[in-house]
Every structure is written in structure tokens, then in C-alpha cells.
N, C-alpha and C positions, 0 to 999 in steps of 0.2 A: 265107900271109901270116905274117912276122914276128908274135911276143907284141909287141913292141915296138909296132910300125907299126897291131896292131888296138888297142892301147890308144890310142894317139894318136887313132885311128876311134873310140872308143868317148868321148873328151875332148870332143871336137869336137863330138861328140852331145850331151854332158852343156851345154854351154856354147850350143848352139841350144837347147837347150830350159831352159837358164836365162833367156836371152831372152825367150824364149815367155812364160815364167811372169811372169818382171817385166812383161813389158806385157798383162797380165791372163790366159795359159790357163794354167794346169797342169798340164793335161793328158798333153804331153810329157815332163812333168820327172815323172812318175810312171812313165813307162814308161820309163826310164834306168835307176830304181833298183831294186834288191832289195828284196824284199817281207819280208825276214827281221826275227826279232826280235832279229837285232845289229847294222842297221845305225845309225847314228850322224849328225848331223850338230852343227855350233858355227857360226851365223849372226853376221857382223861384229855384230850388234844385239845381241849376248848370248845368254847362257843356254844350252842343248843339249836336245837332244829324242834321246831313245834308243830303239828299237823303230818300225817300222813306221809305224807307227797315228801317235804324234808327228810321226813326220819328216813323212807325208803329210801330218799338220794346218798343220805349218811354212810348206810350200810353197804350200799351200791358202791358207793366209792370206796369206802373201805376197804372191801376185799379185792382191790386193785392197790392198794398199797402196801402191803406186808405178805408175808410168808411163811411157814415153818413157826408157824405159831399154836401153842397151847396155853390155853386160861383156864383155871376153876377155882370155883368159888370154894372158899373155908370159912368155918365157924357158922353156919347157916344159923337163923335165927328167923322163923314164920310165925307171921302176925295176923292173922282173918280178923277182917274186920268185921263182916260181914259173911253171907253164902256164897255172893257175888263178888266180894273184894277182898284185897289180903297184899300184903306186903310183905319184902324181904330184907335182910339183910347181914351183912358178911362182909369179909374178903376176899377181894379177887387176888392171885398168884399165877405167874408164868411168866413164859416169854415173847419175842416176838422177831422176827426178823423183816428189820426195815426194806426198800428196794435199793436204798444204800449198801446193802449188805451190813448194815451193822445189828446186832443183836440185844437187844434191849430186856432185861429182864425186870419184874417187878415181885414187891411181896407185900402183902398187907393193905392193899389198898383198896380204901372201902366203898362199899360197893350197896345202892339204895334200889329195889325193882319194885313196881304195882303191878300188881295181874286184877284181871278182872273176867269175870265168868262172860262170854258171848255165848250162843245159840249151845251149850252147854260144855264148851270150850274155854278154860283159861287163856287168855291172851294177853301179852303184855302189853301195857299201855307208858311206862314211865323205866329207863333205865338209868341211872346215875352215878358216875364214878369218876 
């Protein structure tokens, strides 16, 4: 398989188990990512979490806040940089429902991912939007 075509497999993975986590497991979105102390994320809510240990708290708490949520990405655009690394980028679209009950919807907002090959696993190391 194409770097290309398994980073698109590796997207697709990241974005079900963004699901997952928005409507309460996180479980998934832990096993996506790199366990390293570079990886990175910037959540549309602010702020950034750097290292491991943060991002897991990020997600962790995340899907304790929201509900009845679907996101996916549009317009993908895959960059390898490398056999090991590669980049993405797009739109995110969806909604979300707060624990306010309020429902929050977005379109177009864009959306920057790094994967990087582990033990021959893509994992993401960088998500930003």
C-alpha cells in the first residue's frame, strides 16, 4: 500500500475514534496516538497540551463534555514527507452537543494532523484546529 493511501487509513481512524471520544469513550483516540513526549495537540477551545501525559488528559476530559456529536474531515489533502512521516490537511464539519444542552455546529474549519510511522503503525503525533 501506497504512504499516501495508509495515511488516508490512518485519518479515517483518527476521525472514528474522534467520534468515539466526543460521545463519551476515549479509549480509541488513545490508541491512534503516539505515546511520545513530542507529541502535541491545539483544541478549537484553546490552549495546547504538549507531551503525552497532557494530550491523554485533553481527550480524557473531553469526552466528558459533549454528546451527540459527529465531525469529519473534508477536502483531505496528504503530504509524506517521508516513509515515516506525512501530514494532513482539510476541513473539519459537524456538530456537537454541549452538557449545556446547547448544540453547536461548525463548517469549514481547518484542520492541520502529523502522523508518523511507530513499530509500523501510523500514529498521530500533532492534531490542530
Amino acid at each position: 500500500m501506497a504512504v499516501e493511501d495508509e495515511i488516508r487509513q490512518a485519518s479515517e481512524q483518527f476521525y472514528e475514534a474522534l467520534n468515539r471520544m466526543l460521545n463519551g469513550d476515549p479509549e480509541p483516540m488513545l490508541e491512534v496516538w503516539s505515546h511520545g513526549s513530542d507529541v502535541a495537540t491545539m483544541h478549537p477551545t484553546g490552549g495546547r497540551q504538549i507531551g503525552w501525559e497532557e494530550v491523554r488528559a485533553s481527550w480524557e476530559q473531553g469526552a466528558q463534555g459533549v454528546s451527540e456529536a459527529k465531525v469529519s474531515m473534508e477536502d483531505l489533502v496528504v503530504v509524506p514527507l517521508s516513509d515515516d512521516v506525512a501530514y494532513t490537511l482539510g476541513t473539519e464539519q459537524g456538530q456537537i452537543r454541549t452538557l449545556g444542552e446547547e448544540t453547536v455546529s461548525f463548517d469549514q474549519q481547518r484542520v492541520t494532523n502529523i502522523y508518523r510511522r511507530e513499530e509500523g503503525e501510523w500514529k498521530m503525533v500533532l492534531h490542530h484546529n
